[in-house]
C-alpha positions in Angstrom: 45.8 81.9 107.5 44.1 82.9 104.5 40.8 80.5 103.4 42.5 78.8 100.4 45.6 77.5 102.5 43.3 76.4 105.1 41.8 74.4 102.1 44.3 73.0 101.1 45.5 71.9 104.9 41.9 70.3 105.1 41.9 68.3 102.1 45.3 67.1 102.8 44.1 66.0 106.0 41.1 64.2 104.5 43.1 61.4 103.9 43.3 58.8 106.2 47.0 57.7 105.8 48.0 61.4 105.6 46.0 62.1 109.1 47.7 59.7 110.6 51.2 60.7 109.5 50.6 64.5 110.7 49.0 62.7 114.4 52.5 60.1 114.2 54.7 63.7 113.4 53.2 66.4 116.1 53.5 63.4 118.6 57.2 62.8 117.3 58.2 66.5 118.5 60.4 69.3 116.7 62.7 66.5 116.0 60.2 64.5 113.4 61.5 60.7 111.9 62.7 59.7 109.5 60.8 58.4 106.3 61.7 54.9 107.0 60.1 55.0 110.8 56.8 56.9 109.3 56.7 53.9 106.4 56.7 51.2 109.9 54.4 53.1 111.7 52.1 52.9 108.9 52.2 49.1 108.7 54.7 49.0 106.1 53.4 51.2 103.6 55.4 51.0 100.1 58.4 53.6 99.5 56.1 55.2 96.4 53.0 55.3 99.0 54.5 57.4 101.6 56.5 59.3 99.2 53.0 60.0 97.7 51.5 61.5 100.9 54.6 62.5 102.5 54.6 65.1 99.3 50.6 66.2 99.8 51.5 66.7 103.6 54.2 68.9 102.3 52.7 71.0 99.6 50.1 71.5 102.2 52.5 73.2 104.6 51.7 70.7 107.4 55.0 68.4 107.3 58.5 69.8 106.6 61.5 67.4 105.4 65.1 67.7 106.2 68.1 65.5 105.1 70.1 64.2 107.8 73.5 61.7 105.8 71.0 59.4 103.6 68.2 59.5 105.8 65.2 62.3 105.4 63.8 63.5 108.3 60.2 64.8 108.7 58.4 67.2 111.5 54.7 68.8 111.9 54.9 72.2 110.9 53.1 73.2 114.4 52.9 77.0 113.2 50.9 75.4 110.1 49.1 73.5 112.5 48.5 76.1 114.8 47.4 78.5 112.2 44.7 76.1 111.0 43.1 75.6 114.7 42.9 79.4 114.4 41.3 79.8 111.3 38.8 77.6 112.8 38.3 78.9 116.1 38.8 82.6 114.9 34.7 83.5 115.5 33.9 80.8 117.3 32.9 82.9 120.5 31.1 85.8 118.7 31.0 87.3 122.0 29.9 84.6 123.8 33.3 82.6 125.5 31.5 79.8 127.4 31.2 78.4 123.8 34.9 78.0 122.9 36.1 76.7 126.8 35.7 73.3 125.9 38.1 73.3 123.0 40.2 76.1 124.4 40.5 73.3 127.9 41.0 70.6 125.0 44.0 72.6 124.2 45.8 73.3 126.9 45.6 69.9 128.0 47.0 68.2 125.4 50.5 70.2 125.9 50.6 69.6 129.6 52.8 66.9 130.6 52.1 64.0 132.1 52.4 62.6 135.5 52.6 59.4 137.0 49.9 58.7 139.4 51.5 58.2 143.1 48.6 56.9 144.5 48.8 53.4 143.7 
């Protein structure tokens, strides 16, 4: 990821609604929602509002949109996503890895799946 798309990832992030959205999407899965479920989950934001941010989130390369009959659909980009935790942790050990395990542990536990403790 080159510095100017990363730039443009961050400020579209900056936003609050629009950090939510991408959090709501990349929890969602491959299979995204549609507009109207991203709208509720975002206590009812106006049509033009999410429309609005929906667009930055695109243009930004983090959100892609799909039609499905009248309804859009829209999913994280997780190669965008993935690109831009990267870019970030690119030089982040310089030699030194003790200094990235906590976010490289942060990680790889986010994707793990959960289980239901059988101990109660």
């Amino acid at each position: 990821m080159l510095e100017e798309q990363a730039l443009a990832a961050f400020a579209a992030l900056s936003q609050e609604t629009r950090l939510r959205m991408v959090r709501l999407l990349v929890k969602a899965g491959p299979q995204g929602l549609p507009a109207g479920a991203i709208g509720e989950a975002m206590d009812g934001a106006s049509a033009s509002r999410m429309s609005f941010h929906l667009s930055q989130l695109e243009q930004a390369g983090l959100v892609a949109s799909r039609r499905e009959g009248r309804s859009i659909i829209y999913s994280a980009v997780y190669p965008t996503l993935s690109d831009l935790v990267a870019f970030l942790m690119r030089d982040c050990c310089n030699g030194h890895p003790e200094v990235c395990a906590p976010a490289v542990a942060a990680l790889s536990c986010a994707c793990e799946p959960k289980t239901e403790d059988t101990h109660a």
